[in-house]
N, C-alpha and C positions, 0 to 999 in steps of 0.2 A: 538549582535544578539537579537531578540526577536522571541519568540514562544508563540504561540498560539494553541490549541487544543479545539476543539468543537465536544460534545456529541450530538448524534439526539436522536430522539426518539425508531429506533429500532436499538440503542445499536450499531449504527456506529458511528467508529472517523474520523472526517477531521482536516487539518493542515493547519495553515497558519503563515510560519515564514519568515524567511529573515534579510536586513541589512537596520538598518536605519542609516545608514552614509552614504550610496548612495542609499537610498530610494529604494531597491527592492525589492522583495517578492517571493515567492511560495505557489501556493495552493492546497493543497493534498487532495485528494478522495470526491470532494464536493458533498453533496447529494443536490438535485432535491428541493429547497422550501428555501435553507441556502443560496443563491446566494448575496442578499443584505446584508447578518452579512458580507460577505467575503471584498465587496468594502465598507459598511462605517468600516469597519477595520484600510482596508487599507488606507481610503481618512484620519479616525480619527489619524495616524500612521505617515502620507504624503509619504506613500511610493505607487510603481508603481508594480502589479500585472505583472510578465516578464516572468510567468510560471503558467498553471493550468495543471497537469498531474493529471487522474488513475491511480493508481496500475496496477489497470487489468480491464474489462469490468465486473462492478457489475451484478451480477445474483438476489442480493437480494433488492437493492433500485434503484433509479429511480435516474441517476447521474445529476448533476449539473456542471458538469465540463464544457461542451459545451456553456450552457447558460452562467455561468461567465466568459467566456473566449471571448464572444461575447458582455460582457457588459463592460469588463474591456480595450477590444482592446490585449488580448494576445494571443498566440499559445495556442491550446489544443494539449495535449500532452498523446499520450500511447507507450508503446512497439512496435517496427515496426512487430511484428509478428501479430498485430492487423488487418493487412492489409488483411488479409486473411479472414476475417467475418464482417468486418462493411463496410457502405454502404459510407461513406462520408471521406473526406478529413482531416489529423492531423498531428501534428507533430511529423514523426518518431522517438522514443528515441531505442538509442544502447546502448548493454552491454558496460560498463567502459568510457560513452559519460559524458562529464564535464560539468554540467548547471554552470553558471556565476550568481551569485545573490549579488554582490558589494564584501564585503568580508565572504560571506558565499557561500560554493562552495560544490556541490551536485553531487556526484558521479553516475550512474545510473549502479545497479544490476540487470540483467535478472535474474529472480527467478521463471524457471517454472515449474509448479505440481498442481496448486490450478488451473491455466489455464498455456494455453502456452504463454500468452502474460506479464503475471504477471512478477512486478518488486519489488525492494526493492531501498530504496534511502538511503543513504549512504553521512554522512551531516560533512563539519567542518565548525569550526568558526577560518580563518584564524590568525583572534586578539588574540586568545587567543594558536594558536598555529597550528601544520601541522599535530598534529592526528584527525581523526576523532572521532565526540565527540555525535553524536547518528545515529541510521537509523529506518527509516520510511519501517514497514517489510508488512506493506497491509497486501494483508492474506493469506501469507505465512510463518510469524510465527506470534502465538497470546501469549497473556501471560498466561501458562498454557496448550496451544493446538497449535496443527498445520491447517492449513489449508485445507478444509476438497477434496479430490479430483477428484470427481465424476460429475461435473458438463458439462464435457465433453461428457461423458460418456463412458472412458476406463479407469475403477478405479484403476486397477492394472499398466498401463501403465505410468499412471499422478504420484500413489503415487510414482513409483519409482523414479521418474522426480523431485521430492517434496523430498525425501529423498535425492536425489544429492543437490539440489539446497541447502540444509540446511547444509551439512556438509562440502561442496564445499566452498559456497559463508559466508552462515552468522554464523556458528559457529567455525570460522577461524581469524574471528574479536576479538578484545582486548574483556578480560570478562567485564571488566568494563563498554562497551559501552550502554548507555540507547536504550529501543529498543520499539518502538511507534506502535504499530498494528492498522489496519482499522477495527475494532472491538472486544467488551467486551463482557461481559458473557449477554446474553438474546440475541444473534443474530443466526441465523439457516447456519453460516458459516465453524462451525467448531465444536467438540465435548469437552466441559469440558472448556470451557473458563473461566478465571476468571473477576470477577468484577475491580481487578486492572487494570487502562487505562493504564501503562506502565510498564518495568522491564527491567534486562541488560541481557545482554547475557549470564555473568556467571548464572547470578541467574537459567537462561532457562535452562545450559547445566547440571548443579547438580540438578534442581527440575522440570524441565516438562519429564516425566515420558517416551512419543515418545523419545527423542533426545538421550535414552541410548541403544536402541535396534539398533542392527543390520539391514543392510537393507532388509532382507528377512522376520526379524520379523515385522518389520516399515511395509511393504506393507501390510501383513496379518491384522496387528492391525488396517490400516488403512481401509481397504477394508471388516471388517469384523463389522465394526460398524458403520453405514453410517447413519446419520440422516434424517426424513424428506425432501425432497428439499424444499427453501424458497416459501411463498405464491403466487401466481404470477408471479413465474419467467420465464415461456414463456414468459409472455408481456412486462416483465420489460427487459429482452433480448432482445429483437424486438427493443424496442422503443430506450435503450442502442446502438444499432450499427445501426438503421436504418440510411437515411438520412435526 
């Protein structure tokens, strides 16, 4: 397997990993201007872009996934509950749907609270064995925070959504598993994020400080300190799901 991870400027991460023994790929959360790092990657790599999925529809940056996925020749890819707000055509992903990327194999978790369309990916490296060996949690959990719930605008209804999704789906995973978030501390996604671009699961469920509360206390905590909404994010929403 190889993995790649790429920093933007407003403190999101995208992903581009996959198998080069059958040349394939995945590109995770690509922001809006990274579209060429993503294909001379992959041309420098020789592998074949066979997947550009969101997490979920950014509210805070301006996505790239469409445009690479139009330069590369592959599906753009979100949650089918996506279908409900954006204007154009994608490739529906299902809770526990199996992407094929040679021998690394991508599990897809519906993970909703942050939005309802949000997912988490859920990744092994066949070669080296049948557990899975990280997940790609977007922002639904961050290192240090969780994903902040309001951008729907029923902050009590998402976090509780968000507090399922966390102890349901990704704090049920081995502690061990590394866990990759679509943004670090300086992004207006979530409260208390750290500057670490990565951490496991254990580390999350002993030291992120949300993950020990109860879910009555989780919604209040979450609902009761709500940051800023991102600069622009009417337009950046618009331009995100138009066609």
């Amino acid at each position: 397997m190889f993995f790649k991870q790429l920093t933007a400027k407003d403190a999101s991460l995208s992903y581009l990993f996959g198998c080069i023994g059958h040349g394939k790929a995945i590109a995770v959360d690509v922001v809006s201007g990274d579209e060429s790092w993503f294909a001379e990657q992959a041309a420098a790599l020789r592998v074949s872009i066979g997947y550009v999925v969101d997490t979920h529809l950014h509210a805070d940056h301006y996505s790239g996934g469409r445009a690479l996925a139009a330069l590369v020749g592959a599906p753009y890819c979100l949650h089918e509950a996506a279908r409900e707000v954006v204007d154009f055509s994608f490739e529906p992903l299902r809770d526990d749907q199996e992407l094929d990327i040679g021998n690394v194999q991508v599990t897809v978790l519906h993970t909703p609270g942050h939005t309802l369309e949000s997912v988490c990916l859920l990744v092994k490296d066949l070669r080296r064995g049948d557990a899975p060996w990280f997940v790609v949690t977007g922002d639904t959990l961050f290192v240090g925070a969780v994903g902040r719930p309001d951008l729907a605008g029923r902050e009590a209804e998402m976090a509780g959504m968000l507090y399922d999704s966390l102890h349901d789906k990704l704090l049920k995973l081995p502690p061990e598993l590394e866990l990759f978030p679509a943004h670090q501390a300086g992004s207006a996604c979530g409260v208390g994020l750290s500057g670490k671009p990565s951490s496991t699961i254990g580390f999350e469920r002993r030291c992120n400080a949300l993950l020990s509360l109860d879910r009555e206390a989780f919604v209040a905590a979450l609902t009761s300190e709500i940051p800023p909404r991102p600069v622009g994010m009417n337009a950046i929403l618009a331009a995100n799901t138009a066609a």
